[in-house]
LOTORBA-899043 format. One record per residue (C-alpha): residue number from 1; residue in three letters; y, x, z. Coordinates in Angstrom, 3 decimals, always signed. Each point is the difference from the previous one (the first is absolute). Layout:
REM LOTORBA-899043
   pos   code         yy         xx         zz
   NUM    ALA          Y          X          Z
...
END
This chain:
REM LOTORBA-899043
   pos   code         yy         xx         zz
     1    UNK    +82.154   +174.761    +51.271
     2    UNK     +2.441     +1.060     -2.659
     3    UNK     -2.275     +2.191     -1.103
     4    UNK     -2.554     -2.240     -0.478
     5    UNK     +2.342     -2.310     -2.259
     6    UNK     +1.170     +2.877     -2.018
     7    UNK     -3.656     +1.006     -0.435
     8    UNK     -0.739     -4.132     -1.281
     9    UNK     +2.542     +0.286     -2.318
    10    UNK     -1.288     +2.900     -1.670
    11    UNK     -3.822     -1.656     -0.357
    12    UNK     +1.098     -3.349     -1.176
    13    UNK     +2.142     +2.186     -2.857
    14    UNK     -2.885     +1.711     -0.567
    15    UNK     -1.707     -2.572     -0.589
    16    UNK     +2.127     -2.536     -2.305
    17    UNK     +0.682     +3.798     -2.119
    18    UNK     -4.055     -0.089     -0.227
    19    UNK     -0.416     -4.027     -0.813
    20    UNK     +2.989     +0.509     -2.439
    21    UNK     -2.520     +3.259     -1.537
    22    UNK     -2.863     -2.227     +0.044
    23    UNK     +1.678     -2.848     -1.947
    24    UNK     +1.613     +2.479     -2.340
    25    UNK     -3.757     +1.664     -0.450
    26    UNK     -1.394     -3.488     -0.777
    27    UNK     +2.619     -1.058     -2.298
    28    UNK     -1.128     +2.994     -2.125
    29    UNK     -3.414     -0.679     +0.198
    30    UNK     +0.230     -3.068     -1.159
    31    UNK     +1.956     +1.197     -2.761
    32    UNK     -2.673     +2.528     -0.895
    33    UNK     -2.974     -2.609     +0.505
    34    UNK     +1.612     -2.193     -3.018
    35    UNK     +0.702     +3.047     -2.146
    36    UNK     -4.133     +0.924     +0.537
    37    UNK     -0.325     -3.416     -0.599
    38    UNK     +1.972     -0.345     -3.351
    39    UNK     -1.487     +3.361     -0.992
    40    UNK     -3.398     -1.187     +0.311
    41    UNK     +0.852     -2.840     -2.232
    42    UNK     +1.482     +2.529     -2.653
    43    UNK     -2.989     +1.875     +0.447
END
């Protein structure tokens, strides 16, 4: 059963360290969509 708790603990870690990548990835994203956007209006 230890095991098995141990073995939790790793996925949900996992997991928050891939949300955390995810938010990080949209952040920049968003970032780039207003620089295309600004660009476009230069352009």
């Amino acid at each position: 059963m230890r095991n098995f708790w141990a073995s939790c603990q790793i996925c949900v870690l996992q997991f928050v360290l891939f949300y955390e990548q995810l938010c990080t990835l949209g952040r920049f994203l968003k970032i780039f969509e207003n620089f295309a956007c600004n660009f476009k209006i230069f352009w």
